[in-house]
C-alpha positions in Angstrom: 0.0 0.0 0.0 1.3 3.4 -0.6 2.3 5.7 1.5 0.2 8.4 2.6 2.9 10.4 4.5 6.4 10.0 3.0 8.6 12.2 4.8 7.9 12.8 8.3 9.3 15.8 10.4 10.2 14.8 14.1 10.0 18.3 16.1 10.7 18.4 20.1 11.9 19.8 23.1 16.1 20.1 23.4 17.4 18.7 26.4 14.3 16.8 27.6 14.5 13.9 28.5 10.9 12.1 28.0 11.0 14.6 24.5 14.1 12.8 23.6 13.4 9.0 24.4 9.9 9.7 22.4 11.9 11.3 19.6 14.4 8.1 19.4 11.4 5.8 19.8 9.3 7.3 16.6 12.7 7.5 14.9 13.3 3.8 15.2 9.7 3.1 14.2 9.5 5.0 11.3 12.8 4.2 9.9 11.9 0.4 10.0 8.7 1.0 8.0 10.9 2.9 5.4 10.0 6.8 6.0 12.0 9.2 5.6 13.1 11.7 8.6 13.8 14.6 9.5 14.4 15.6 13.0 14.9 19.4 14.0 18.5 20.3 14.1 18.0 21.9 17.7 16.9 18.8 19.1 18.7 16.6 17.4 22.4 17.6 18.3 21.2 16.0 21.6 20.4 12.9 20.3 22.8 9.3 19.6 21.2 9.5 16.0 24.1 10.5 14.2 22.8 9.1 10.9 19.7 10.9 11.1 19.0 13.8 9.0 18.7 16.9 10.4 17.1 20.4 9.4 14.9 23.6 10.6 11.8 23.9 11.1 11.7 25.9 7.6 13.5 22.7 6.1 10.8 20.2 7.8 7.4 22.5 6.4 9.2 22.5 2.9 10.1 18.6 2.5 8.2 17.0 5.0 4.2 15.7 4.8 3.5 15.4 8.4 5.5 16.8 11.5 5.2 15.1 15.2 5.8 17.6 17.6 6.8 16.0 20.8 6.4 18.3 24.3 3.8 20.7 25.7 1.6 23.1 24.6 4.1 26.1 24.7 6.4 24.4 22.8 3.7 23.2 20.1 2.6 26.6 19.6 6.4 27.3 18.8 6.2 25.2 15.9 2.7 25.8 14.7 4.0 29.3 14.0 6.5 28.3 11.8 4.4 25.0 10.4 1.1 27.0 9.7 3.0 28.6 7.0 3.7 25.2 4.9 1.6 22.2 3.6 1.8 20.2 6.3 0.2 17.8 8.7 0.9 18.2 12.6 0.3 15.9 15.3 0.9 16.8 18.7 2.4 14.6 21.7 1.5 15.5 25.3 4.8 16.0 26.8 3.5 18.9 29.2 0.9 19.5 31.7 -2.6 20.0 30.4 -1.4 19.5 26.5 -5.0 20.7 24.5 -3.0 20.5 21.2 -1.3 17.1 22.0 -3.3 14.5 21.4 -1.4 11.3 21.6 0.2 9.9 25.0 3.8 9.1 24.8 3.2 5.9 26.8 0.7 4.7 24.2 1.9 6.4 20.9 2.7 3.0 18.2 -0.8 2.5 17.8 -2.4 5.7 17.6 0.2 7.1 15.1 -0.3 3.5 12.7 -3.7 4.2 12.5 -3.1 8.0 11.4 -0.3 6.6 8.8 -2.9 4.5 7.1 -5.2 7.5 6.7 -7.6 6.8 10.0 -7.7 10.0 10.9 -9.0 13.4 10.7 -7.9 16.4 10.2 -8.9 19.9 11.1 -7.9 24.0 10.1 -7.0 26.0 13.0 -6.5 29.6 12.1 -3.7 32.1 13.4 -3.6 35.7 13.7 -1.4 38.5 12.7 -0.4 41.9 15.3 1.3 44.7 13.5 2.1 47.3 15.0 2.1 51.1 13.8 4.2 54.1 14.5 3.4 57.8 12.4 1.7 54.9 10.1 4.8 53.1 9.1 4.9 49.0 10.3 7.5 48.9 12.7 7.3 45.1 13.3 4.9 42.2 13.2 4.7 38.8 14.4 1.7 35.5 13.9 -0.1 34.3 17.0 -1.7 30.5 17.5 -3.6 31.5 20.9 -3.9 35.2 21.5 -2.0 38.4 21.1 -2.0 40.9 24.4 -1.4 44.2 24.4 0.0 44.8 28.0 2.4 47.1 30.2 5.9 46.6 30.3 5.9 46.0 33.8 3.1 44.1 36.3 0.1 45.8 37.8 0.5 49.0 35.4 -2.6 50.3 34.0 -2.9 51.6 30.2 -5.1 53.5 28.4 -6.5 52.4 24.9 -9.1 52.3 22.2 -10.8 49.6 20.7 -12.1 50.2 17.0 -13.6 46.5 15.1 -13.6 46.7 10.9 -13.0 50.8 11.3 -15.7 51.5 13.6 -14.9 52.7 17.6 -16.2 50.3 20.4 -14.6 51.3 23.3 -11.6 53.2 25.3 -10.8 51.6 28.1 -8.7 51.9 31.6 -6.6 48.5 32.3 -3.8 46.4 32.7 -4.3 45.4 28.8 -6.0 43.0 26.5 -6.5 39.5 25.1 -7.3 38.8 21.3 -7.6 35.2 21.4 -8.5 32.7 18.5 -10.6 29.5 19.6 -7.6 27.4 20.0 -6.2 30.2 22.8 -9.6 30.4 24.3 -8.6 28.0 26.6 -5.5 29.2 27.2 -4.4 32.8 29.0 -7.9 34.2 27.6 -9.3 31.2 30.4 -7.6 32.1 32.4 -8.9 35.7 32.6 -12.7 34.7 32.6 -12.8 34.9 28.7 -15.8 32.2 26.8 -14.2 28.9 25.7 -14.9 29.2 21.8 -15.0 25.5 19.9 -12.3 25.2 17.7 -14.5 25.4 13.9 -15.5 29.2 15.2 -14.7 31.8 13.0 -14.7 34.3 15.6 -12.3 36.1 18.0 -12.9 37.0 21.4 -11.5 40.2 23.3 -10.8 40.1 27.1 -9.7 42.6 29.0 -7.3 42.4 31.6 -8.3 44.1 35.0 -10.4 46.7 33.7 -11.1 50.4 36.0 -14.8 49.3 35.7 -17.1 47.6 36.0 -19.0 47.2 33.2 -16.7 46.2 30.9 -17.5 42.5 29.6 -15.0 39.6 26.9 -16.8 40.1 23.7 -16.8 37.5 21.0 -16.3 39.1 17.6 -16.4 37.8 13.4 -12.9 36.1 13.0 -12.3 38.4 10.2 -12.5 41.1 12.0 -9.9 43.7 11.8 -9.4 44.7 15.7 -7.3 48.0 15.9 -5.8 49.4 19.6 -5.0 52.4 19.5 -2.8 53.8 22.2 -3.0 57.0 24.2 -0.3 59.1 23.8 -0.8 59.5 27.4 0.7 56.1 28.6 4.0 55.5 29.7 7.0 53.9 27.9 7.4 49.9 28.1 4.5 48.9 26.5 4.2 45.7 24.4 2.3 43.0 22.4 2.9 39.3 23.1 2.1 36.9 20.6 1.4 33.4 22.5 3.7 34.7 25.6 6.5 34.3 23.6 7.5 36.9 21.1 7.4 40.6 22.1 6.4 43.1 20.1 7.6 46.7 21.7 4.7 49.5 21.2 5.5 52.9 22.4 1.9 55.8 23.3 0.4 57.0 20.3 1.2 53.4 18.4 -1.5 51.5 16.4 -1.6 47.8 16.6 -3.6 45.7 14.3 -4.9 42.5 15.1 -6.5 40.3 12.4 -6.4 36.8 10.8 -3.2 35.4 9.2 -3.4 33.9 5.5 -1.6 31.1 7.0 -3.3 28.2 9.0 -2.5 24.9 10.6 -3.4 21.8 9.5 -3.6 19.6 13.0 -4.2 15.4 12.8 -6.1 14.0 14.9 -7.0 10.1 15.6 -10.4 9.2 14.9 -11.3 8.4 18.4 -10.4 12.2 19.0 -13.2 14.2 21.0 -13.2 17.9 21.8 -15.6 17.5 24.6 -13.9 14.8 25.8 -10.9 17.0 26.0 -12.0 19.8 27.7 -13.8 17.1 30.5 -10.4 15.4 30.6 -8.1 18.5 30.9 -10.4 20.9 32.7 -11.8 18.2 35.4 -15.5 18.5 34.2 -18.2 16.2 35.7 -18.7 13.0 33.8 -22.0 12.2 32.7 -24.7 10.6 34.9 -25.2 7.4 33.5 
């Protein structure tokens, strides 16, 4: 039978111990059933697989069919950044704590993953967002988000002044330590967190959640995913203020600034097994009662 994935990306944590021995196990496995891999270069130079090929991320979304990212959430979203820009497959293994993107269980992976290489599976499109920010109308510098982008102070407990306008028109201005533009994959993520809706993954929508707001009436709000969400900053606020796209890249915005929030072109392509469940996830991860009978 032929091959539905023929090159497969191995993608993981450096220096990780349970990443690694899952990354040597996979590689063993897939080598035998005559795949061709390619682990990640950073992970990789800490690996006894010194016939292996090796490349970036970049080099894994141009050659490869499918990537396995082995660790947690954070480090998923990492390469779902990179991956969402590429033809590519991803399947997640839970090497974290809660692990909503990682489907598979490194203590049970063989079967799962044989299922998915004979084409038992099924996939889904996850979309991403873009924040650009502005300065005297110029783009200063821009970065893709998986979960959320939040516009936030510098330092902790610092309150900032902004406006909210949707698509060109003015919603609100608003008193607060900042705010979350989260996709439906991040709505269980820092936008949770901060009383913000869960949003099922096929959504197209976005929702806004403000952080620590000087009222009271202030509410999250759900919006059309392809909305254009523009903050625009008083030119009253101090220095030190930023974006952060999925807590990990910082995007420096000084008063006066735009910043532009909307949905990327690019998207990712997650694989899930068929006995995959979204309910079943959230009961599982987020402690929910099981039914009655």
């Amino acid at each position: 039978m032929a091959q539905l994935y023929k090159t497969i990306g191995l993608i993981g944590k450096p220096k990780h111990d349970g990443a690694s021995a899952t990354i040597v196990k996979l590689y063993h496995y897939l080598t035998e059933k005559n795949y061709h891999v390619i682990i990640e270069q950073s992970v990789a130079q800490h690996l006894d697989l010194h016939e292996a090929k090796t490349g970036t991320l970049t080099d894994i979304g141009e050659q490869a069919n499918l990537a396995i990212v082995v660790g947690g959430d954070g480090y998923m979203l990492g390469a779902a950044r990179v991956l969402s820009c590429f033809d590519i497959g991803v399947i997640g293994v839970n090497r974290g704590n809660l692990g909503f993107l990682t489907d598979l269980s490194p203590s049970d992976i063989i079967a799962p993953l044989e299922e998915i290489l004979a084409g038992k599976s099924r996939s889904e499109q996850r979309f991403i967002i873009e924040a650009e920010v502005y300065r005297h109308g110029k783009l200063k510098s821009s970065n893709s988000a998986v979960n959320e982008a939040v516009l936030h102070a510098g330092k902790v407990a610092s309150m900032i002044e902004f406006e909210v306008h949707i698509d060109g028109s003015f919603m609100f201005s608003q008193r607060s330590d900042g705010l979350i533009v989260s996709t439906p994959t991040g709505s269980t993520a820092y936008s949770m967190s901060a009383g913000g809706p869960i949003l099922t993954p096929n959504l197209n929508a976005l929702s806004l959640v403000p952080m620590f707001p000087h009222t009271l009436t202030s509410r999250p709000i759900v919006v059309d995913g392809n909305s254009e969400i523009k903050l625009l900053l008083s030119n009253d606020n101090h220095d030190n203020l930023q974006v952060s796209c999925d807590g990990h890249v910082i995007l420096a915005v000084m008063p006066g600034d735009e910043v532009i929030i909307k949905k990327s072109e690019c998207s990712i392509r997650l694989i899930h097994p068929l006995s995959h469940d979204y309910f079943n996830v959230l009961r599982s991860k987020l402690s929910w009662g099981n039914k009655l009978y």
